[in-house]
Rosetta silent file (secondary structure, phi, psi, omega in degrees, C-alpha in Angstrom):
SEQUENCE: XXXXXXXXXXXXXXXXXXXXXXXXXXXXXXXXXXXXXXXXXXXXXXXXXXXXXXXXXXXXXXXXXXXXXXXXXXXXXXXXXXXXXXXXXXXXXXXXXXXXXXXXXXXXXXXXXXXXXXXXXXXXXXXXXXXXXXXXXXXXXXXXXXXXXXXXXXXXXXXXXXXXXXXXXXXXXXXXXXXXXXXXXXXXXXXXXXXXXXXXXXXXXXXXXXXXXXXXXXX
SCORE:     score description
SCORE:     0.000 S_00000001
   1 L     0.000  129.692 -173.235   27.560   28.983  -18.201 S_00000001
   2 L   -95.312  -31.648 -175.761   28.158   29.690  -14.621 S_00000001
   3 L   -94.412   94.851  148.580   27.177   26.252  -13.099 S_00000001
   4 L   -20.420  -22.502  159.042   28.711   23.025  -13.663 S_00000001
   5 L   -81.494  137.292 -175.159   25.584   21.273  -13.562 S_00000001
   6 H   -75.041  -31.459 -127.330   22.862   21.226  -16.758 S_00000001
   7 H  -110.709  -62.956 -179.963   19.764   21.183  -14.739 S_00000001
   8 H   -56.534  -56.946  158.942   21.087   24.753  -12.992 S_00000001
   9 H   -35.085  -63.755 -138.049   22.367   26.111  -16.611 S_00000001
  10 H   -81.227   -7.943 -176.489   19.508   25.500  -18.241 S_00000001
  11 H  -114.327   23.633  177.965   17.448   27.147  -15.641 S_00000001
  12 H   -98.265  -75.298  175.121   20.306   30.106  -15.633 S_00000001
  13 L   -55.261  -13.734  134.493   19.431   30.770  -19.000 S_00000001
  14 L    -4.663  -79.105 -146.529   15.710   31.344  -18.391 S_00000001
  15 L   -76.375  152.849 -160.414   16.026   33.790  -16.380 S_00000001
  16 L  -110.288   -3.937  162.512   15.524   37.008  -18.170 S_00000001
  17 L  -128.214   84.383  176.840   17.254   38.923  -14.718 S_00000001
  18 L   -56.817  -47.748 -159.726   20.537   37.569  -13.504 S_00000001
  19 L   -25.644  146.196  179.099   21.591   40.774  -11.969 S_00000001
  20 L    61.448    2.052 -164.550   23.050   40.209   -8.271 S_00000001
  21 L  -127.865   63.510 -171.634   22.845   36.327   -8.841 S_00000001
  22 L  -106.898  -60.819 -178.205   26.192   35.081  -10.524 S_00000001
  23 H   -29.602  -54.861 -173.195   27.987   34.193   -6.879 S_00000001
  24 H   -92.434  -13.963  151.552   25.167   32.189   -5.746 S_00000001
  25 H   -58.531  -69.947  172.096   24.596   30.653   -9.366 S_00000001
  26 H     1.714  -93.519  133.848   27.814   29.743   -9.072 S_00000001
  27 H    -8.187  -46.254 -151.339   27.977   28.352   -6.029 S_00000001
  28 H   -63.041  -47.717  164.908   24.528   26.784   -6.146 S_00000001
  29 H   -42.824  -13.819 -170.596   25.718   23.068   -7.011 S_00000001
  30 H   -80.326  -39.327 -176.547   27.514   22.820   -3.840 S_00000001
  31 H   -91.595   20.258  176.177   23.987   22.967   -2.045 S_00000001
  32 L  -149.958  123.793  163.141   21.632   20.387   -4.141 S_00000001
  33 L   -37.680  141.655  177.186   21.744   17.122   -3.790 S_00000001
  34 L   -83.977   -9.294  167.677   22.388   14.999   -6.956 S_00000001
  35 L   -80.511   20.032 -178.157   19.735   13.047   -6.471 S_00000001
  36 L  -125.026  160.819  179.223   17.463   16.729   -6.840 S_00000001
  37 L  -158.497  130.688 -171.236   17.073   18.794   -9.681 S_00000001
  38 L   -44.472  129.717 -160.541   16.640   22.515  -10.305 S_00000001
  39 L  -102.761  -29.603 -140.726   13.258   23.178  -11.672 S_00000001
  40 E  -146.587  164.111 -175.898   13.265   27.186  -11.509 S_00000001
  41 E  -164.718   97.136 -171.766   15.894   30.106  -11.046 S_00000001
  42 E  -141.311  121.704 -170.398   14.656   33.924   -9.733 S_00000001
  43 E   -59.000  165.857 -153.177   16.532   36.681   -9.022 S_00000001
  44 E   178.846  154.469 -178.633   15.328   38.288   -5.726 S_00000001
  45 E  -104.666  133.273 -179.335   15.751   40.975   -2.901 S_00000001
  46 E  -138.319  138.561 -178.304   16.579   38.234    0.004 S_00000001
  47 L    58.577   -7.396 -160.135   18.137   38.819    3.411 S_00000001
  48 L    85.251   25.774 -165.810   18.684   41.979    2.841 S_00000001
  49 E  -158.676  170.376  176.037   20.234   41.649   -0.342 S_00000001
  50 E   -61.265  176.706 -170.431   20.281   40.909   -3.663 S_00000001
  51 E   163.915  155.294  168.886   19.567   37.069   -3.667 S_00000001
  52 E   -79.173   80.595  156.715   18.053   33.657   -5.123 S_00000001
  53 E    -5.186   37.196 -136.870   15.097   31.917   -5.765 S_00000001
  54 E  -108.957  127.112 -171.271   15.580   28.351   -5.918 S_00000001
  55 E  -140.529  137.985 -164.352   13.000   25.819   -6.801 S_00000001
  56 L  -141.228 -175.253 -155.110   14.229   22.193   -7.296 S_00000001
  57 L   -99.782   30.457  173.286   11.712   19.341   -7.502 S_00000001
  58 L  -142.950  -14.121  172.257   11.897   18.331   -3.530 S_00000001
  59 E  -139.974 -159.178  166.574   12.684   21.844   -2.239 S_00000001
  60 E  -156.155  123.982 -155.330   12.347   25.540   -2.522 S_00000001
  61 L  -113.882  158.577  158.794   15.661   27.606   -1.317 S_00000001
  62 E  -145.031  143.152 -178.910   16.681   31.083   -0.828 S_00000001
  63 E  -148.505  171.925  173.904   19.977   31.915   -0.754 S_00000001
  64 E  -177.431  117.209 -150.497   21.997   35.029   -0.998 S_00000001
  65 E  -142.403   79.461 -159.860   25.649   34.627   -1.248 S_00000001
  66 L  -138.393  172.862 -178.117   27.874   37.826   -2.279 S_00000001
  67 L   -41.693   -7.428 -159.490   31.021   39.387   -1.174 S_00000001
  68 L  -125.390  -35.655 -170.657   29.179   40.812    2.405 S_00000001
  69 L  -154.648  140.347  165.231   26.966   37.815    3.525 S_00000001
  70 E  -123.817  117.236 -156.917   26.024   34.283    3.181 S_00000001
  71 E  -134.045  123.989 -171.247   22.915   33.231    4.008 S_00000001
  72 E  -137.288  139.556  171.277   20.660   30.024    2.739 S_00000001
  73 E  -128.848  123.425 -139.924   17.096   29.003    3.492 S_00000001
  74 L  -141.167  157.657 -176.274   15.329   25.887    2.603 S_00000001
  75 L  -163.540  125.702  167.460   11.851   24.064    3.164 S_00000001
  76 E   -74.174  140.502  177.122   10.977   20.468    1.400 S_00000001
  77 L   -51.276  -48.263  174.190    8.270   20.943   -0.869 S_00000001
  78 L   -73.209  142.665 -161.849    5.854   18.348    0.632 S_00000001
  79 L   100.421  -91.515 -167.531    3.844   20.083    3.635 S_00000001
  80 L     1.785  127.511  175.256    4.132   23.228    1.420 S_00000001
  81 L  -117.830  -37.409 -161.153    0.345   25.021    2.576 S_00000001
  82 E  -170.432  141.054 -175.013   -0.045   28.653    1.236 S_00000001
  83 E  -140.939  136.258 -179.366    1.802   30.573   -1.028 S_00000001
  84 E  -100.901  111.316  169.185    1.163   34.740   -1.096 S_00000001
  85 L  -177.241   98.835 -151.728    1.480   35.904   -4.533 S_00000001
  86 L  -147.043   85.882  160.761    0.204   38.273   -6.866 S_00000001
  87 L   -12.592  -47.994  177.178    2.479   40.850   -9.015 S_00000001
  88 L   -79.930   -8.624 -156.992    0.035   43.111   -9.565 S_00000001
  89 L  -112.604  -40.639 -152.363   -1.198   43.273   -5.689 S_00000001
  90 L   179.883  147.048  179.228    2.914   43.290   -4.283 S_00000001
  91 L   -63.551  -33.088  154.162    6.174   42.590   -5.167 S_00000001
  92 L   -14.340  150.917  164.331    6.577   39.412   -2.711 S_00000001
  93 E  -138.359  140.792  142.194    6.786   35.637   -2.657 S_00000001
  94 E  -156.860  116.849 -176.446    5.767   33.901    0.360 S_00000001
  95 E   -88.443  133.318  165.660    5.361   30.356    1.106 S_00000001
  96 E  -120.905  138.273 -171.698    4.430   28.571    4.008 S_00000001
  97 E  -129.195 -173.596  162.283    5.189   25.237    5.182 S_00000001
  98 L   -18.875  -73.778 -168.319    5.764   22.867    7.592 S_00000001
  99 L   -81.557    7.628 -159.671    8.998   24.116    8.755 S_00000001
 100 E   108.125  177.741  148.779    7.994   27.966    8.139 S_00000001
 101 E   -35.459  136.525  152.862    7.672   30.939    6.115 S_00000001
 102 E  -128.150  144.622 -164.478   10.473   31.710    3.006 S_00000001
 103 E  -136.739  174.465  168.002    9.536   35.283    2.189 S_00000001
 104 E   175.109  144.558  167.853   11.312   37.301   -0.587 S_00000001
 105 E  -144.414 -179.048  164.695   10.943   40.074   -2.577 S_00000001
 106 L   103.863   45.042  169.576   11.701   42.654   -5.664 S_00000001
 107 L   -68.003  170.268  155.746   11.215   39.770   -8.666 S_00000001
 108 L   -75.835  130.220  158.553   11.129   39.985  -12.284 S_00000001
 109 H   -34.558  -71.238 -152.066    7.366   39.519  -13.450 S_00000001
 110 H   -84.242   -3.322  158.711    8.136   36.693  -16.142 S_00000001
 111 H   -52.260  -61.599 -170.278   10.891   34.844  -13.740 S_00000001
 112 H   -47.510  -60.930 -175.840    8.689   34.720  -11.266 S_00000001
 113 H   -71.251  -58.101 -156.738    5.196   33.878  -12.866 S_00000001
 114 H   -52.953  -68.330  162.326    7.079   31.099  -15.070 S_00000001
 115 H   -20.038  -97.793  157.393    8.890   29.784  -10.831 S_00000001
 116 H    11.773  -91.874 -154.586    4.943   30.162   -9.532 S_00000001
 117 H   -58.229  -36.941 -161.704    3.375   27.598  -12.194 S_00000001
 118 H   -82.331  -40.046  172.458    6.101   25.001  -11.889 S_00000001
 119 H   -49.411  -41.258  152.657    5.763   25.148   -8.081 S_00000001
 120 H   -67.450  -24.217  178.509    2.373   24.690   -8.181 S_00000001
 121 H   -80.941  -23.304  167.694    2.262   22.263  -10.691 S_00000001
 122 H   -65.181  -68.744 -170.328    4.992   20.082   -8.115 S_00000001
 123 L   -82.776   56.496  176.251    2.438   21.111   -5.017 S_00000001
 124 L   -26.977  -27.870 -176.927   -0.996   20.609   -6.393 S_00000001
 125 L  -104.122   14.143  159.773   -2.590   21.415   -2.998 S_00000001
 126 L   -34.857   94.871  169.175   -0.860   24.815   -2.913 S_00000001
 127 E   -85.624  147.583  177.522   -3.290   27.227   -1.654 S_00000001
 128 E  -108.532  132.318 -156.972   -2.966   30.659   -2.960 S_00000001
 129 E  -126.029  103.063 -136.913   -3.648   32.902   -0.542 S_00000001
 130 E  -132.780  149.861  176.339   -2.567   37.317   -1.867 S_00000001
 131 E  -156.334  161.417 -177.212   -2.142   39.793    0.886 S_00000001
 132 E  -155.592  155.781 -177.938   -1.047   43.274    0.954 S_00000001
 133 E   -55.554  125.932  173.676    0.246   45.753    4.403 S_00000001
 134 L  -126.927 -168.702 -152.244   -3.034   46.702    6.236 S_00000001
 135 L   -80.203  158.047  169.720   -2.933   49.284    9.359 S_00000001
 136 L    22.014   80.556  126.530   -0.485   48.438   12.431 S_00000001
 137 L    81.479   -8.345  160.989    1.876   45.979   10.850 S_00000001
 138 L   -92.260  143.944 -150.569   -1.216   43.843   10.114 S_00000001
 139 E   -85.024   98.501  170.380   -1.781   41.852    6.795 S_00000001
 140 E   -65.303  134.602  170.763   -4.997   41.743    4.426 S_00000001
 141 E   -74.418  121.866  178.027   -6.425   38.937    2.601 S_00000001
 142 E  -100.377  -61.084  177.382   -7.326   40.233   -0.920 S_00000001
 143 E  -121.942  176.966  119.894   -8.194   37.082   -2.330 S_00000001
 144 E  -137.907 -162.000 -177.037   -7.713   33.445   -1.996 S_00000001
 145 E  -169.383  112.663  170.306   -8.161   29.949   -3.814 S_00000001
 146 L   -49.887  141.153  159.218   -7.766   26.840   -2.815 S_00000001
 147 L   -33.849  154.358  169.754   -5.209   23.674   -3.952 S_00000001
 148 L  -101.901  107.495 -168.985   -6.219   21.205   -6.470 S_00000001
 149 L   -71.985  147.388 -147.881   -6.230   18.315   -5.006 S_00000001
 150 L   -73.953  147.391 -166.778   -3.846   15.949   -7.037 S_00000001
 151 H   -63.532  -57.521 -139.706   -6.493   13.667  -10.078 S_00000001
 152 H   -84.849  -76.361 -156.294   -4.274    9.957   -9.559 S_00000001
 153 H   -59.568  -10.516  179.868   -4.711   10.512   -5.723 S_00000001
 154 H   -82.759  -32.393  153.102   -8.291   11.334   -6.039 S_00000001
 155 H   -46.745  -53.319  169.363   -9.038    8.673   -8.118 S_00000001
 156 H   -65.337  -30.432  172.164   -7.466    6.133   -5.630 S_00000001
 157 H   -66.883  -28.323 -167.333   -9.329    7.642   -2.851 S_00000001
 158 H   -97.590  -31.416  166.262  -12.492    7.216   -4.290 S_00000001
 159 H   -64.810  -45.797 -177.049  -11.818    3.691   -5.351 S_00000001
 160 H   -81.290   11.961  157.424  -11.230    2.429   -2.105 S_00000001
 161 H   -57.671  -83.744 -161.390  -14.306    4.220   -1.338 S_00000001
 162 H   -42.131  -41.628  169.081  -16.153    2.298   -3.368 S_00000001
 163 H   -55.859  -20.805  134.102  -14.712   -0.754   -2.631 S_00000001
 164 L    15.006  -81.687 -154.697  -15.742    0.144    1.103 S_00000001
 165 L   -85.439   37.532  161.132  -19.211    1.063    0.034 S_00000001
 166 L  -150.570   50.211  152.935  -20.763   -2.054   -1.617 S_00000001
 167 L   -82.718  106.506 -176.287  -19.329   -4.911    1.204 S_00000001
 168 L   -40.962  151.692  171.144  -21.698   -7.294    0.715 S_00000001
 169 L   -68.448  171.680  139.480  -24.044   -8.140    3.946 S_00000001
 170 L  -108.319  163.910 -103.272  -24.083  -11.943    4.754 S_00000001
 171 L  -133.782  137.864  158.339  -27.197  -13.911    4.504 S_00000001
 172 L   167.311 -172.625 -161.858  -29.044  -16.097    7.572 S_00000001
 173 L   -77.486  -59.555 -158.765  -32.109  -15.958    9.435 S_00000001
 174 L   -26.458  172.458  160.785  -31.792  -13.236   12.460 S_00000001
 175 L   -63.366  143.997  176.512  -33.278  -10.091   12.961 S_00000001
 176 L    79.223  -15.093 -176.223  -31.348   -7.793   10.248 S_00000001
 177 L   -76.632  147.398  169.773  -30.274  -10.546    7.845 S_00000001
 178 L  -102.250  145.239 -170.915  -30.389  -10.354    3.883 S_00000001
 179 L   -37.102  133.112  175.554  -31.930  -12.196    1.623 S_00000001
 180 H   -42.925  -36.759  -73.312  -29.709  -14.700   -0.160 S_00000001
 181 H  -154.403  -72.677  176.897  -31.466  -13.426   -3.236 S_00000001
 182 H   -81.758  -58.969  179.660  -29.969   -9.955   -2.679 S_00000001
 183 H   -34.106  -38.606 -172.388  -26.591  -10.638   -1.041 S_00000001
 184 H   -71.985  -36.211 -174.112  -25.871  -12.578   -4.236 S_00000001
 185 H   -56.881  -27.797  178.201  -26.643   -9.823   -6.409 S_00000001
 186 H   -83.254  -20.416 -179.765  -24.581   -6.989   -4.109 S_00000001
 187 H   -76.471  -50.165  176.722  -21.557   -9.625   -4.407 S_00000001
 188 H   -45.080  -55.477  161.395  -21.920   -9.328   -7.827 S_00000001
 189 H   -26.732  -53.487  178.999  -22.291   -5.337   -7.872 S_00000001
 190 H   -72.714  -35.042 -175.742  -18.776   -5.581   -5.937 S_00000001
 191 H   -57.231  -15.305 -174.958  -17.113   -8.116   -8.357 S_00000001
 192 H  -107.689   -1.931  135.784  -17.718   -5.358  -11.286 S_00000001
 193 H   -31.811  -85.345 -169.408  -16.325   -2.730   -9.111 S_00000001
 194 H   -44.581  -67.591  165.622  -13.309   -4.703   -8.585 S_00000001
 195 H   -56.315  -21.356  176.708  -12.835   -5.252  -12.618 S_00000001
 196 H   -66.628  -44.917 -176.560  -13.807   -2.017  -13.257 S_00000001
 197 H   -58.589  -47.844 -161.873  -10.507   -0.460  -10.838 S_00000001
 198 H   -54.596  -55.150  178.437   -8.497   -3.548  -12.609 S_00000001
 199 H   -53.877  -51.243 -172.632   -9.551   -2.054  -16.705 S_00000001
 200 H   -73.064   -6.379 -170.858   -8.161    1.703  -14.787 S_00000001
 201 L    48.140   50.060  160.918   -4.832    0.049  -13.434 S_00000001
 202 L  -118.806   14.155 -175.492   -5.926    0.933  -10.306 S_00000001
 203 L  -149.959  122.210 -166.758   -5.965   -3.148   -8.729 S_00000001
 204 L   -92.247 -165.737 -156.355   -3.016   -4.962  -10.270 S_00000001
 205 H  -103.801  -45.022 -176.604   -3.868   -9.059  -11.248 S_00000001
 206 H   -53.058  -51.393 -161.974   -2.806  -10.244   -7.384 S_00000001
 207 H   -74.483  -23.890 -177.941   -5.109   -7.752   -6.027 S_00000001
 208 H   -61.611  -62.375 -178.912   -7.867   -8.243   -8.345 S_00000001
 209 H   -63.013  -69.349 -148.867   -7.843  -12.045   -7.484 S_00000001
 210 H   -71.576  -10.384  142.229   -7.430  -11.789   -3.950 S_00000001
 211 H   -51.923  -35.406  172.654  -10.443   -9.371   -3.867 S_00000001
 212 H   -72.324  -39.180 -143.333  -12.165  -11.828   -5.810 S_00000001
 213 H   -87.752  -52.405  178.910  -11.296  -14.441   -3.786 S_00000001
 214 H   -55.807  -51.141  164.697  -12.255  -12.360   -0.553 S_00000001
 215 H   -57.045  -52.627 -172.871  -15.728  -11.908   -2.077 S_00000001
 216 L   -87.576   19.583  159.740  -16.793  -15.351   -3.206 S_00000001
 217 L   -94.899  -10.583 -176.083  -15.825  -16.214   -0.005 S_00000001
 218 L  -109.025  143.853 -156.776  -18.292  -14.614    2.015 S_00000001
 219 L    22.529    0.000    0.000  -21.786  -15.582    3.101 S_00000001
């Protein structure tokens, strides 16, 4: 075991190519917070050198840390936009985020691919975006495919949709007003909203009553 840490072992024993990566296994605990933990571990040509892959569950590092140079690069995960990657197209990783580009290349296939899914499965909204060297230093798009946007946040979005979309009108005489008749009936439509989100644990018992409360209160 080269790392004092479990979370770095365990993803040091993975990897089915160590080669060039003991120093910055080593090493690697000195640079991750203890409140983070290593998800992924892939050897890599980095810097101009052999070098590391590092995918933890808040960032995703390169490092490359031998006897000639030490050099570490890091981007938080959230933000994370487009990631270039396709084994069969190019040898490459490259992500882009907020804060820039981490680029890398030479991987092992099954290191890599295994690194890939857990990253995506951390960034749902990852787009994958594969390129390959096109004429004068410019890049083609061979394919791409959008992020998934994540199901719990999608869910939540569309509930406070609904709750939104069915605010009852209130009721009087004017030009534009609705019938008492119907207003009561769309207050109902929203009270069975509102228990429906409640049954999904998506409106906790405060919010459910003070929605209710908000409702029967109106016109």
């Amino acid at each position: 075991m080269s790392s004092p840490r479990q979370d770095i072992a365990e993803a040091e024993a993975r990897m089915r190519v160590t080669f060039g990566t003991r120093t910055a296994i080593k090493n690697l605990h000195e640079i991750i917070a203890d409140d983070e933990t290593v998800q992924e571990l892939c050897a890599c040509l980095y810097a101009g050198g052999d070098g590391l892959l590092v995918l933890t569950d808040k960032r995703i590092i390169g490092v490359r840390d031998d006897y000639s140079k030490y050099h570490v690069r890091e981007h938080a995960l959230p933000g994370a936009s487009k990631l270039d990657y396709d084994p069969v197209v190019h040898d490459g990783f490259a992500i882009t985020t907020l804060t820039g580009r981490l680029v890398v290349r030479k991987m092992n296939v099954e290191d890599s691919g295994r690194l890939v899914a857990r990253l995506r499965a951390l960034v749902p909204a990852l787009a994958l975006e594969v390129t390959r060297p096109g004429a004068h230093g410019h890049r083609v798009t061979v394919r791409t495919q959008a992020g998934q946007v994540d199901a719990a946040q999608a869910q939540s979005n569309a509930a406070v949709a609904a709750v939104a979309a069915v605010e009852p009108p209130v009721a009087g005489s004017g030009p534009g007003s609705v019938d008492p008749t119907q207003a009561a009936a769309d207050k109902g439509v929203l009270m069975g909203v509102l228990a429906d989100l409640h049954a999904k644990g998506l409106l906790s018992d405060a919010e459910l009553a003070a929605k209710l409360a908000q409702v029967a209160a109106q016109g």
